[in-house]
Structures are given as structure tokens and as C-alpha cells.
N, C-alpha and C positions, 0 to 999 in steps of 0.2 A: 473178058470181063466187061459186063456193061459201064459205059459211060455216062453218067446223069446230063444232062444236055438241062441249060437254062437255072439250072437249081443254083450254080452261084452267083448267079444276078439276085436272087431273092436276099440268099445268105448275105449277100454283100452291103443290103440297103439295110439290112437290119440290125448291121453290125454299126451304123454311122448316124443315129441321131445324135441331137442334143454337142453343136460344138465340133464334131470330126464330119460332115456332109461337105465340103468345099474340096475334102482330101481328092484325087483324080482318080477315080476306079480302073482306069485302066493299066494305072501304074500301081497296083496293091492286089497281093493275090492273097486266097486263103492258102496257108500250107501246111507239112507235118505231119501229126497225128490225125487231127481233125480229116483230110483228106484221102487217109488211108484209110482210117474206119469205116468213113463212108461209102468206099470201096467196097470192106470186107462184111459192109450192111451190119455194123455194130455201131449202138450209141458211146458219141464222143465227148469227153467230160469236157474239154476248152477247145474252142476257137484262135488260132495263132495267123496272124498278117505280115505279108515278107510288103515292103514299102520301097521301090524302086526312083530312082532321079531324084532323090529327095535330100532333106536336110535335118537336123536338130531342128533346130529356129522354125523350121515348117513346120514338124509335127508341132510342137509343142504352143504356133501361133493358133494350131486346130482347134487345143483344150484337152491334148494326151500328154499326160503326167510322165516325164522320166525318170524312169527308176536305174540306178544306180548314174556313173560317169564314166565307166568303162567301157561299157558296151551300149549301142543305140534303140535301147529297148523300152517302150510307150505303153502304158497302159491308156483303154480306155475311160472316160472320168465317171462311167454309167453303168457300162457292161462288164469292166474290170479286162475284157479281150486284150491279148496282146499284140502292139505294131513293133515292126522292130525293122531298122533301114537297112537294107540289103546289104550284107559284108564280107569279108573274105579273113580268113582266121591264116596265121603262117606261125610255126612253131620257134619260139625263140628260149624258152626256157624249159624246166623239167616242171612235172607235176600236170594238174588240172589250169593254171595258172599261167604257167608257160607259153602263151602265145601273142602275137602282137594283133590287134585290129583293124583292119580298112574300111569303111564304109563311108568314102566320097563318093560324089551323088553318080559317078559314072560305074559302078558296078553292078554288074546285069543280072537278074536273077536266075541265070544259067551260074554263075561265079558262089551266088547264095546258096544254091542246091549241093553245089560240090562241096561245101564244106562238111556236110551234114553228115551222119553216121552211118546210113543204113537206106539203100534205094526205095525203100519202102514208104521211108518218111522225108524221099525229095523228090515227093510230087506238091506240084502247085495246079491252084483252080483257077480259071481268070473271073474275070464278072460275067462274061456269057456262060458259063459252064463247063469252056474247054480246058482240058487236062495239059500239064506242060509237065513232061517226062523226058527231061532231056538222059537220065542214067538209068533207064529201064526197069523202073519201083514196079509198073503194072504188072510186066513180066515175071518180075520174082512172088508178089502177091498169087498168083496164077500158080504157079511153083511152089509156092510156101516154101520160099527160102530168105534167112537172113543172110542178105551179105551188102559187105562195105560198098560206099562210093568210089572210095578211091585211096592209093594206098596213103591219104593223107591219116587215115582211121587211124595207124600207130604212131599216132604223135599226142593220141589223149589216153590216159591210161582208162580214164571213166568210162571208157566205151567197153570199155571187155564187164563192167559190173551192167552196162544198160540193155548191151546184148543179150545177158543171161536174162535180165530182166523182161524183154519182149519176149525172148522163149516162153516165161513163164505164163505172160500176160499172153501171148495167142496161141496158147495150147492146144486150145480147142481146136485151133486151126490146123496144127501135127505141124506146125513151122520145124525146119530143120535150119542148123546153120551152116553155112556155104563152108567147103574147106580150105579156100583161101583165106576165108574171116576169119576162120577158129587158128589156124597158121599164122597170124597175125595178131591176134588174142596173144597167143601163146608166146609170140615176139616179145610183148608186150610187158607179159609178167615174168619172164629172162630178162628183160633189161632191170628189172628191179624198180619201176618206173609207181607200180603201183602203192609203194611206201610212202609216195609223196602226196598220194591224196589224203585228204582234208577227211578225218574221221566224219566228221558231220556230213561231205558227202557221200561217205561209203555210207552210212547208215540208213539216209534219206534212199541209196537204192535198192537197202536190204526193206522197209517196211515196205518201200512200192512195191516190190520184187515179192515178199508173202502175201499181201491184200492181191492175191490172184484166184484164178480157176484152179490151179496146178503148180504151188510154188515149188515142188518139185525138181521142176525143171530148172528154176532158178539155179539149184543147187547142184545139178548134173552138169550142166554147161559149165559152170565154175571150176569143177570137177579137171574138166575133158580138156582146160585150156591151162589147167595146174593153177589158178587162180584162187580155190578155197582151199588150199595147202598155207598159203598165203596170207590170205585174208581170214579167214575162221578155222586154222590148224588143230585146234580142239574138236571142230567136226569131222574133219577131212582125216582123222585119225580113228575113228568108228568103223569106216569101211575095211570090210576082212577082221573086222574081231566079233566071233562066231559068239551065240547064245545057244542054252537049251533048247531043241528041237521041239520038246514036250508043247513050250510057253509059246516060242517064236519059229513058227514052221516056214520062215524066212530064212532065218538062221543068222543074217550077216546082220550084222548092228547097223552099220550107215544106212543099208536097205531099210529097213526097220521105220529109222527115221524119216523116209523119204517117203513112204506108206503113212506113217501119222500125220506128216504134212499135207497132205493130200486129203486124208480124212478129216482132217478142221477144216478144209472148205468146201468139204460134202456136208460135215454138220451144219455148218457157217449157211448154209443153202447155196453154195455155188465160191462163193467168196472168201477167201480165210479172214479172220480179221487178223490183224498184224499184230499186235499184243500176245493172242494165245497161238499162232504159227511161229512165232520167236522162241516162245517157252517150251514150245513142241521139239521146236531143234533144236535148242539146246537141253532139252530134260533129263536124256542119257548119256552126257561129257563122261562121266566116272566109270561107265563100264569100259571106258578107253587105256583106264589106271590099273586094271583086272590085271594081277598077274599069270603069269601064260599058265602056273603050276595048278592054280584052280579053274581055269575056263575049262567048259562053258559058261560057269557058275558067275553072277556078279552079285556076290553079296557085298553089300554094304556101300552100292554104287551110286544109290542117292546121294547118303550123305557127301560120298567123296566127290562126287559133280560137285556141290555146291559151290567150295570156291573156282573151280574152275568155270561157270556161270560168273560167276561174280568179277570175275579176270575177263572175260569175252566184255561183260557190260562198261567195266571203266575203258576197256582201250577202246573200245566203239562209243562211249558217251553217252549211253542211251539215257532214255528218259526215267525215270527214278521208278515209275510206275511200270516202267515193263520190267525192270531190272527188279521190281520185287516180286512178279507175278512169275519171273522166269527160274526166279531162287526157292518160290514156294511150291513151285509143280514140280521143281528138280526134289526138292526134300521128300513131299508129299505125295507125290505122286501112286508109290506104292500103299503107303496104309489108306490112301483112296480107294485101290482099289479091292483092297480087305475091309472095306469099310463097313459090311456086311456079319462079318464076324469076329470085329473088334470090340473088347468090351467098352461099356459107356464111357470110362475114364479114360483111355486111351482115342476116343471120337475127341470127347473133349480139349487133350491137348493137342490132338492134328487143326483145331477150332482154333485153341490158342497160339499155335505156330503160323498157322497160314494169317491171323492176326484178322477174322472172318468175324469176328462181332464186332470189332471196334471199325472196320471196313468191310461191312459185307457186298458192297459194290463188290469185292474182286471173288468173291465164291462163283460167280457164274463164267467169268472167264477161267478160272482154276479150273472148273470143272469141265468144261469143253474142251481142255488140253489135255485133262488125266482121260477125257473118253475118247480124244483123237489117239491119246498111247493107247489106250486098251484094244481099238477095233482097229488100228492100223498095224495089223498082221497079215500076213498070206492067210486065205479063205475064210479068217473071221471077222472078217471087216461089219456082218450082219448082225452079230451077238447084240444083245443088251445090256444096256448098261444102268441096270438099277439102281447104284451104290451114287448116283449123282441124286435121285430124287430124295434116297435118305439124305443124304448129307445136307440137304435144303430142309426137309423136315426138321434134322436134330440143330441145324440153325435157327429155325422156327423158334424150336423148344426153348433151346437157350435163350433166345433174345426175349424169352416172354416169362422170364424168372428175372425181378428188380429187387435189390437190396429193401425197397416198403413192403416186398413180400413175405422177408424173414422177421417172423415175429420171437421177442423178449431176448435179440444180442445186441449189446452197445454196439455204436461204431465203433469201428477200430479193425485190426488182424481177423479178429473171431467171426466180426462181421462178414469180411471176404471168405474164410474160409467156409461158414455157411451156406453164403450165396454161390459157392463154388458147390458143394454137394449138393444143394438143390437143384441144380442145371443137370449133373450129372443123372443125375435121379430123374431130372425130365427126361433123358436122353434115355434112360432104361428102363421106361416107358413106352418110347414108341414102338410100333410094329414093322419088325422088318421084312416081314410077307415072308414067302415062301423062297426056298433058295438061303434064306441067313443062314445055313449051314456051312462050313468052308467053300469057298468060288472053286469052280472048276479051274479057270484060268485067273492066270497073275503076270505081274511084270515078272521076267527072268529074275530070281532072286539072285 
């Protein structure tokens, strides 16, 4: 793997106007992410600084703001970049939480490195441009493999969600994880360890973890270390409950779902967004509730997901706005995709449920996740998905019928009910092309 020579002299000047120049560059490396990406010739969203022989009282006589009191970590007052003084972490409690800190000025950025998760992300750059690889990150970059620093790794439960998470985030690259990591993952979530994190973290590495190339993967790796048994048991109970061959020439339901993930960030253009990758994976909970006497059949698995969507969002905390986008793709998702051959009054209450006029911001992210289910099949991944352009038309419609429109009804009842058949009646007006005859294909009913 090439090594850039000279380049972190530039990066280094440019991270130190205004207040931090006095800092001693050759005790401050860049490190992390930032350094492997550059590596893997991918752009990198932050710049992170390991600060060597240093102090509190140093950085912060520079003009770097410290953020919290736990931990020795400085922002820049300009760049927003982060410094943070070289430390050594040692396990004293249980949880994410559980550890005690060191960072007096004598801990060497070989002691920094080792704490860290993954050799990947303890390489440091100095100011001339040279690499400081004391646990051989380049080598496994080279490899495409994730594996630990050291067996300190199982002393943070966070580390088995962040591993899945780089799986997902370097996909592209076919990273695999090392099997003494995934051996230690799997430590990890046998100790029972990961019950102790802080839903708020688990959740911050589920959105990182689907705003990927392949959040997929996210969910395999979880998988493979018994971790979304665990952590998302309403997914992880998909897997092996078969569908119609007709509908889903997949057939396994978790498969299924790991094909729709995938397709919201081919639609996404590369990216999932994280709002409709969330809804995607949880859209089909209820085919999980199917009793054995009817499969392959899941009728009535919408509605029966929904509280069980509804249960995944309070024990994780989510944000109000995903927890509603995830409960209306789980309902809706089906008469989306008959949306084609639904009559006008029935468009209109999937309108009124999805709650698309009074918020129609959320029809375009609905719709991205009812067409990541539809084409995230075995070999249909190419179909069309027309039933998203009407459904934007017959929201058109609707929103262009106002109660000044209905002439000679008082306000009152009589009024709503007017202004309600008149949308309807826009709605069965529009033209639904060719094809409005029954869809060939549907979600497993």
C-alpha cells in the first residue's frame, strides 16, 4: 500500500490557525478514521488528533475548548477538529462506562494506539507524512480484515455494534472479520455485557451502521457473533421463516430483508438514508408471528408488525420521526404496493393513515422504503416501481381540493365530509397508465 509522504505536514498546518499554532507538531499526530481512509483513497468526514507530553491546562491555554471532564478530549475553536491527550483506558466497571482513564503527559502514543478497537484505525500520521503502525493496521487494510488490537477489545461491549458497523461502512472493500474478533464479539455478548449499554448508544451505531453502501452487512455480522438475537430479537427471528416462492423467490424472510436493505442504498444512489433503512428492517416483524399452520402465507403481517415496530422503537429511543416513518411502511407498505388497483377511497385512507397531507415531507421517504421492499427480491431487484409516481400524483390531487373549493355547505361535519369526497373524486380522476390492472407481483400476503 502506498504511503503519502509529506501530505501530513500540509494537513497538519491546516488544522492550527487562529489560537492552536504554538501547539508542538511533532508531539500531535493525525489519527483513526481520517488516516485509514486516506489509506483506502476514500474521503473522510473528520479529522481526529492524538496530543502527546501534554496537559489539560496546555491545550486549553492554545484556545481548544474541552468537552466533557472525563475524558481529555479538545475541540478546535474554528475547525471544530478533534485533540484529544494521549491515554490508556483499563476496565474497572461493567458496561460502556466501565473504565478508568490515564492520560498524564508520559503516555506514548504507541499506549494511545493500543487501546483502540481495530488495527485499522491505530494508525497515526506524524507532521512529515510518516506512518506510525506499531499493530500492523496497514497489513490488515491490505487483507481486508477486521481485527482487534488486542485482547483489551472485550472489555467494551460497543465494540461488537462498531465492528459490524465498519463491515458495513467498507463493503465495498469485501472487509471480512478476523476469527479471533468475531471469538471475542461472541465473548462479548455471552457475558451479557451488552445489556449495559446505553440505548442511545446502541441506536447512534444502528443509524451509522444503515447510512452505508451495504447496511447489510451491518446485520450479518450481528448475526454471526449472536449479537441481533440480542439486540434486535424481533429481526433476528425472520431468519428461516419461509414466504411464497411465487412473491419472494428468496424465500427466507431475514434474507428478504437484507436484500431491501441493500436496495434503499441503491435507490439512495449509493447511500441508505437511515430513516427509510430502519423502516425497511423493520417493515416485516409480523411475518415472524405467522403461525407455522398457515406459512408460507403472511396474511395480516402488516398490521400485526406494527406493534411490534412500535416495541423495537421505545426500547431503542428512537427519534419520533423514524418511529413514525417505521410504523407507517410496516402498516402500508402492502396497499402501496396495490396502489395501482386500489379503488380511490381506499388510496385515500392509506393518505389518511400514512398522515401524507397533513406531513407530506414523509411520502418520499415511505415511498423509498415500500420500493426498497418491492425490488429487494431475488432477480427482481430491476422491476418498476410505478405505484410510487401515483401515489405522488394522488397526493397532488388531494392537496389541491380546499374546503373554499366546496361551494353552498356550512362549516361544520357536512363540510369535511364534502371536502373528503371531493379529493376522492380527484383521486378517480387520475390516470393510472397501463399496468392498473392487478400487479403482477406483491408483498407475500
Amino acid at each position: 500500500m502506498a504511503v503519502p509522504t509529506r501530505a501530513g505536514s500540509t494537513h497538519f498546518a491546516a488544522a492550527r490557525d487562529d489560537g492552536t499554532s504554538a501547539l508542538d507538531p511533532s508531539k500531535t499526530f493525525l489519527v483513526g478514521g481520517a488516516v485509514r481512509d486516506e489509506l483506502l483513497g476514500i474521503p473522510h468526514r473528520c479529522r481526529d488528533w492524538v496530543v502527546v507530553g501534554s496537559s489539560p491546562e496546555a491545550l486549553k491555554a492554545e484556545g481548544l475548548r474541552q468537552v466533557g471532564a472525563a475524558f481529555p478530549v479538545f475541540l478546535h475553536p474554528k475547525t471544530g477538529e478533534e485533540f484529544a491527550l494521549a491515554r490508556t483506558e483499563k476496565k474497572s466497571g461493567r458496561g460502556y462506562h466501565g473504565f478508568s482513564v490515564d492520560f498524564h503527559p508520559g503516555v506514548t502514543l504507541e499506549e494511545d494506539l493500543e487501546r483502540r478497537d481495530l488495527t485499522i484505525n491505530a494508525i497515526a500520521r506524524d507532521q512529515d507524512g510518516q506512518l506510525i503502525d506499531p499493530y500492523g493496521g496497514q497489513a490488515d487494510l491490505e487483507a481486508r480484515v477486521l481485527r482487534h488490537v488486542s485482547p483489551a477489545f472485550a472489555e467494551d461491549p460497543l465494540r461488537v455494534l462498531r465492528v459490524a458497523r465498519f463491515a458495513a461502512r467498507l463493503a465495498d472493500f469485501n472487509f471480512t472479520v478476523h476469527p479471533e474478533t468475531l471469538a471475542l464479539m461472541r465473548s462479548l455478548v455471552e457475558s451479557g455485557e451488552l445489556a449495559d449499554l446505553a440505548s442511545e448508544r446502541v441506536w447512534a451505531e444502528i443509524t451509522d451502521a444503515l447510512a452505508t453502501c451495504r447496511p447489510s452487512r451491518f446485520v450479518e455480522v450481528l448475526r454471526d457473533c449472536g449479537a441481533l438475537a440480542k439486540l434486535l430479537p424481533e429481526v433476528d427471528a425472520l431468519f428461516g421463516v419461509p414466504q411464497t416462492e411465487k412473491y419472494h423467490p428468496e424465500v427466507d424472510t431475514g434474507v428478504h430483508v437484507l436484500m431491501a436493505l441493500d436496495m434503499s442504498a441503491r435507490l439512495a444512489g449509493g447511500i441508505a438514508a437511515p430513516d427509510v433503512a430502519f423502516a425497511v428492517l423493520v417493515h416485516d416483524l409480523g411475518k415472524a408471528l405467522t403461525p407455522e399452520s398457515v406459512l408460507p402465507a403472511h396474511h395480516g403481517h402488516d398490521d400485526a408488525g406494527v406493534p411490534l415496530v412500535e416495541a423495537v422503537c421505545a426500547r431503542l429511543r428512537t427519534p419520533n420521526e423514524y418511529r413514525d416513518l417505521a410504523v407507517a411502511v410496516c402498516k402500508l407498505h402492502l396497499r402501496c404496493h396495490r396502489a395501482l388497483e386500489m379503488r380511490p377511497e381506499k388510496i385515500m385512507r392509506m393518505i389518511e393513515a400514512g398522515d401524507f397531507l397533513r406531513r407530506p415531507e414523509r411520502l418520499e421517504p415511505f415511498l423509498a422504503a415500500c420500493e426498497a421492499d418491492y425490488r429487494g427480491r431475488l432477480g427482481l431487484g430491476e422491476r418498476d416501481y410505478p405505484q410510487a409516481d401515483f401515489m405522488r400524483r394522488a397526493l397532488e390531487a388531494v392537496q389541491s381540493i380546499n374546503a373554499r373549493d366546496i361551494e353552498g355547505v356550512p362549516p361544520g361535519p357536512e363540510l369535511g365530509e364534502a371536502l373528503r369526497r371531493a379529493r376522492v373524486e380527484a383521486i378517480a380522476r387520475l390516470d393510472r397508465g397501463e399496468g392498473a390492472a392487478p400487479t403482477t407481483l406483491r408483498s407475500n400476503p
